[in-house]
PLY file of the C-alpha trace (Angstrom):
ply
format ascii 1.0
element vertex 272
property float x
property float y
property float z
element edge 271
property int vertex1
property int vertex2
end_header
3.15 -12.57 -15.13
6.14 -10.77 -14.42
9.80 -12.15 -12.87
11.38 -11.68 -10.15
13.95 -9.77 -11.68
11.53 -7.76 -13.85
9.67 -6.66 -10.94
12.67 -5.16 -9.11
13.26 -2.80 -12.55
9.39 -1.69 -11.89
9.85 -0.94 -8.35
12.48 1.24 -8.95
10.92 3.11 -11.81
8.03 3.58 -9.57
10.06 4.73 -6.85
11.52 7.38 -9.12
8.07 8.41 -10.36
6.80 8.80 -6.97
9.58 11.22 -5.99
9.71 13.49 -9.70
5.53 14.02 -8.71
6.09 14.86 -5.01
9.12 17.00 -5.98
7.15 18.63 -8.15
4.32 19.15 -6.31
6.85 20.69 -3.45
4.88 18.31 -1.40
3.72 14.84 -0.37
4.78 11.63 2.05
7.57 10.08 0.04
8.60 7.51 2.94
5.67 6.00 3.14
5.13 5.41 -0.35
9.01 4.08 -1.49
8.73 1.35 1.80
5.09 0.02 0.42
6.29 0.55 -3.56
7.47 -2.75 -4.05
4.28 -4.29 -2.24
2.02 -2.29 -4.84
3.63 -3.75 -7.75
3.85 -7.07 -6.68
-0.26 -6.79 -6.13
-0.62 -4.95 -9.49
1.83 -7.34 -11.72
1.53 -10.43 -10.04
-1.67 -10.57 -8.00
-4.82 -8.66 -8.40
-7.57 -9.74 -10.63
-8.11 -6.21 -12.35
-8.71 -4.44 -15.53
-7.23 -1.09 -16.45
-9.90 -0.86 -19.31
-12.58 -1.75 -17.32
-12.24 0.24 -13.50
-16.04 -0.93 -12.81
-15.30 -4.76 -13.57
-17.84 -6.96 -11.41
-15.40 -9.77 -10.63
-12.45 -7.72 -10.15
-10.26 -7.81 -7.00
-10.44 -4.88 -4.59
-7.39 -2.82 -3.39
-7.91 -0.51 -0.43
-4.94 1.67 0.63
-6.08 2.56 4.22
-2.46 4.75 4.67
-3.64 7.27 2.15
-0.80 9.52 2.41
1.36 6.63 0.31
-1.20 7.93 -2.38
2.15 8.72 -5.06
2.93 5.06 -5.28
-0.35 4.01 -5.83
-1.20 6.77 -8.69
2.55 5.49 -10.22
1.23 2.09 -9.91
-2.01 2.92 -11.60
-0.87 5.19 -14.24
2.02 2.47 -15.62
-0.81 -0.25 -15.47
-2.79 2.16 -17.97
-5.18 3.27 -15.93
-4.78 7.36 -16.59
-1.86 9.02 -18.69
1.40 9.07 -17.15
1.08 12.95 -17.88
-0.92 13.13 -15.03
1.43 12.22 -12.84
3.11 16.02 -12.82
0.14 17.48 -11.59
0.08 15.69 -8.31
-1.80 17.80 -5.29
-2.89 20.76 -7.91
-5.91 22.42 -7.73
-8.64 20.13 -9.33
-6.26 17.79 -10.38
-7.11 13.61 -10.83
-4.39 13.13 -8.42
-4.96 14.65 -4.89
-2.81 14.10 -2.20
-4.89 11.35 -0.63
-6.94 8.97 -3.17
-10.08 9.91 -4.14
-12.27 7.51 -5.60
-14.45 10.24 -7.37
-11.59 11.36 -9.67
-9.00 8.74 -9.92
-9.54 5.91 -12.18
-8.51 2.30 -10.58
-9.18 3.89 -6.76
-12.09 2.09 -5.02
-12.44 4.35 -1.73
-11.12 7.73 -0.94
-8.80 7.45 2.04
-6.66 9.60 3.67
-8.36 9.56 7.40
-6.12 6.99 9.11
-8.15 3.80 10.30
-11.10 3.37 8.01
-9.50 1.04 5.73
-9.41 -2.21 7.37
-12.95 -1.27 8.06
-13.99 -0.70 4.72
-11.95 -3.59 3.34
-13.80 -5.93 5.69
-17.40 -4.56 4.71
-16.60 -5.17 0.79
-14.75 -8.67 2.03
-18.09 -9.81 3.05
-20.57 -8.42 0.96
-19.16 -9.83 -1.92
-18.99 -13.33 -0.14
-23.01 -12.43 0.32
-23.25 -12.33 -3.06
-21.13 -15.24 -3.62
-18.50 -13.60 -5.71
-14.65 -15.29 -5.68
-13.30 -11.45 -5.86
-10.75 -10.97 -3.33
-9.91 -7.87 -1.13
-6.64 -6.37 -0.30
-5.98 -3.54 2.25
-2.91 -1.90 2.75
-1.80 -0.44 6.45
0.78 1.90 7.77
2.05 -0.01 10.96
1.33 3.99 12.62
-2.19 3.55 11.44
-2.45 0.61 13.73
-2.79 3.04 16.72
-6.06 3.57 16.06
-8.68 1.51 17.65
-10.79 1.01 14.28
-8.33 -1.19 13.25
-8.61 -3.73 15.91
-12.55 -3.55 15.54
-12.29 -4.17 12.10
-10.22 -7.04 12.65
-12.34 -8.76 15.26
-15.30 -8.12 12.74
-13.27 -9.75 10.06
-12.45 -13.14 11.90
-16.05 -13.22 13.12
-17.05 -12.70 9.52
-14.88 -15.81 8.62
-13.67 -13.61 5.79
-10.93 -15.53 4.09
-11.22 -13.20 0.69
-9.72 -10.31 3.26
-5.82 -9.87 3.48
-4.48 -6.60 5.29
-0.94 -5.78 4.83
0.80 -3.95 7.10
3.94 -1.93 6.18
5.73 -2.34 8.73
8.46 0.47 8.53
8.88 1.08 12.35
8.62 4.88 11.53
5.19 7.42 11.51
4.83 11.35 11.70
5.99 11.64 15.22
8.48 8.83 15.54
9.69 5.50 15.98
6.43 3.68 16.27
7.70 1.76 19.56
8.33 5.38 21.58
5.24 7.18 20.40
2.83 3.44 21.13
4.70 0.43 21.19
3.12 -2.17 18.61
5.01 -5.32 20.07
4.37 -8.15 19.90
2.76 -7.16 17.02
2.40 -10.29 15.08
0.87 -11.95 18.65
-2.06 -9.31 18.58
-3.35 -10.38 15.24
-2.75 -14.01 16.34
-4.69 -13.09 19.52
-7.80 -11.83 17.11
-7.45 -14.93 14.86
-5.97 -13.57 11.78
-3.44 -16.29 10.24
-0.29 -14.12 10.46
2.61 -13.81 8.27
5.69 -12.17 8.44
7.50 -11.15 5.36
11.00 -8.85 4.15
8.18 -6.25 2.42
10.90 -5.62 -0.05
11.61 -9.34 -1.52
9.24 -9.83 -4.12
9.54 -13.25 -3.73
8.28 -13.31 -0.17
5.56 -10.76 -0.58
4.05 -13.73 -3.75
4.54 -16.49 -1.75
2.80 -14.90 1.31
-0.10 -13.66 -0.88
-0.20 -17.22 -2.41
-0.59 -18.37 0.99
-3.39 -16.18 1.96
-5.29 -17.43 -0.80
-5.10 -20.94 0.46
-6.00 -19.78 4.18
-9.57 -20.55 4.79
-11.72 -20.28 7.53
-9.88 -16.41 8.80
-8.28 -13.69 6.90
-4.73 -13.46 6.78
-2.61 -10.41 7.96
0.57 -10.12 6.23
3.43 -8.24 8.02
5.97 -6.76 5.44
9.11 -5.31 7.28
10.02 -2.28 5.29
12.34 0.85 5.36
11.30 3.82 5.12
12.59 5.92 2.14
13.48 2.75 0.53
15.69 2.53 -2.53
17.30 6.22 -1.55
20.59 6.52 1.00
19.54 9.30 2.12
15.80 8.98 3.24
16.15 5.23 4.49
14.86 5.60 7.81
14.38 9.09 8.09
11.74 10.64 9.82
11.19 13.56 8.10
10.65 12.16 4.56
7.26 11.13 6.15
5.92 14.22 4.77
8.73 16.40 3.17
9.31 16.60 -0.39
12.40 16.51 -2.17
14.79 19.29 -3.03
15.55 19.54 -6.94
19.18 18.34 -5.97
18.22 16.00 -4.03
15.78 14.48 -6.75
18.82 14.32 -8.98
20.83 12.38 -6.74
17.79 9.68 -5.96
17.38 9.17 -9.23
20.81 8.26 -10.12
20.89 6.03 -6.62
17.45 4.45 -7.96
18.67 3.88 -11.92
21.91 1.52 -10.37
20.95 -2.16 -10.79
0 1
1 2
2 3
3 4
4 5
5 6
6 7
7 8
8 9
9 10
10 11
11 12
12 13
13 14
14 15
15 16
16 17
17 18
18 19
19 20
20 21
21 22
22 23
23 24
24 25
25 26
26 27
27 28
28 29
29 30
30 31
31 32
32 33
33 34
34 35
35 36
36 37
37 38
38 39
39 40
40 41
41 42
42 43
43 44
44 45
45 46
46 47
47 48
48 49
49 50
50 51
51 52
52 53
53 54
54 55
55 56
56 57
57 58
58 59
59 60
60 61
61 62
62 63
63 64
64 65
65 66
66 67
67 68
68 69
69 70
70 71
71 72
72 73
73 74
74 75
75 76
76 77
77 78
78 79
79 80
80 81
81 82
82 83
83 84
84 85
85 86
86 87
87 88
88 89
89 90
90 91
91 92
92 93
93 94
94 95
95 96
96 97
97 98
98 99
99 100
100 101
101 102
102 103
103 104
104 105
105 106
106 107
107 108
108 109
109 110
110 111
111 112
112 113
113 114
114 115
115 116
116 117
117 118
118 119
119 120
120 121
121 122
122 123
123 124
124 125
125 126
126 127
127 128
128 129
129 130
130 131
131 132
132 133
133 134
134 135
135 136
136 137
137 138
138 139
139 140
140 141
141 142
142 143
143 144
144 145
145 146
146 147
147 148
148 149
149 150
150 151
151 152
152 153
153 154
154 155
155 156
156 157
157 158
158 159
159 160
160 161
161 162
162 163
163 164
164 165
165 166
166 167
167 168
168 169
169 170
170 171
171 172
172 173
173 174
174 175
175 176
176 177
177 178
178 179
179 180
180 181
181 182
182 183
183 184
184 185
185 186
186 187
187 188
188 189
189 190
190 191
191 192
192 193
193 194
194 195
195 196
196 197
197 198
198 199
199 200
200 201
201 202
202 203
203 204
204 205
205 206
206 207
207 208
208 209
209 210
210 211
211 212
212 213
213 214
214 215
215 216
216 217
217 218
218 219
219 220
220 221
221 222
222 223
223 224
224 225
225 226
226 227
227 228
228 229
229 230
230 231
231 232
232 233
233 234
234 235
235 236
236 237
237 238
238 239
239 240
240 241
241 242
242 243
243 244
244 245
245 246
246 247
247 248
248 249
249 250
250 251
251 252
252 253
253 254
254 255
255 256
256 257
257 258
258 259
259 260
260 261
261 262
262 263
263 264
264 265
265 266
266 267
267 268
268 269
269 270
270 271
């Protein structure tokens, strides 16, 4: 398991990876995927049940990422775990590349569902959550949420299915980054009190800085040991994370890097 201080080094070599391929690729949601980076590789180096060798393995834990734009952290995630070549990485949203620019579960080793259409995840996560306690497997499921995402009403069915389902192998996690495409999530539809409205569907809620590593274990410890409910973590993140000048900036939602930029970031992201 790695340390504290180990995974901060990883985060920021993700970070960096995530904007080379989107730079690259002249395209891509960079925001989004630096504010949930340091989420992904807690899950991947500290938490997940999972086998890079073995994609298919039966008692492995599942990871949904519902806010499939943040797809560029994920496949920098997957490829340092060993899951594809790192080489892949520069060919990011190309034409019949492994790496589109939402997941796609048909060509990207390590991704269990395509995503990319905002609001399904939850949903999905919740349908593997309890089939697998039909089956009476001890595999957990994780489901990662833009807070944005949480406009749309699937969400909230998902999560009254979930509590009704009593399924306590479920955890969403909500980036919580106060930004999406159009906006400050409170002016274009205000999420407060957010934490209240899972509380009001029964989820045991946590709220977490979704950039201390620390916080992000102990909450996911925590989840673990919920029973009876699933557990909704709320990680407060920036957007553009790690970089000066993306950290809350709208337009990094879906705007790519300039080649100067990029050279600046990655200086900014290589300082300790």
């Amino acid at each position: 398991m790695m340390k504290i201080e180990e995974l901060v080094k990883q985060s920021r070599k993700i970070r960096a990876e995530v904007l080379r391929a989107t730079t690259g690729a002249g395209s891509g949601h960079p925001g989004g995927s630096l504010s949930a980076t340091d989420i992904l590789v807690t899950l991947y180096w500290r938490e997940l049940r999972h086998d890079p060798r073995n994609p298919e393995w039966p008692d492995r834990d599942r990871f949904i990422l519902s806010k499939g734009h943040a797809a560029p952290a994920l496949y920098a995630v997957l490829a340092e775990r060993g899951y594809f070549p790192h080489e892949q990485l520069k060919h990011l949203r190309e034409h019949n590349s492994m790496l589109q620019g939402h997941p796609d579960a048909t060509r990207t080793p390590g991704v269990e569902v395509s995503s990319g259409s905002l609001g399904n995840g939850l949903s999905i996560a919740s349908g593997i959550a309890s089939a697998l306690k039909i089956d009476g497997r001890s595999s957990r499921v994780y489901c990662l949420i833009g807070d944005g995402e949480c406009d749309e009403g699937l969400i909230w069915e998902a999560a009254m299915f979930a509590t009704h389902r009593k399924l306590d192998n479920l955890t969403a996690i909500i980036d919580r980054n106060g930004l999406q495409i159009d906006g400050p999530t409170e002016k274009v539809l205000a999420l407060e009190p957010f934490a209240d409205k899972w509380r009001a569907f029964n989820w045991h809620v946590i709220c977490i800085n979704g950039h201390d590593h620390q916080q992000i274990t102990d909450a996911l410890e925590e989840a673990k040991k919920t029973t009876g409910k699933p557990t909704a973590i709320i990680a407060q993140t920036t957007k553009g994370k790690g970089v000066s000048f993306m950290e809350n900036v709208v337009s990094f939602h879906g705007k790519a890097c300039t080649l100067p930029e990029l050279e600046i970031a990655c200086k900014e992201l290589e300082e300790p």
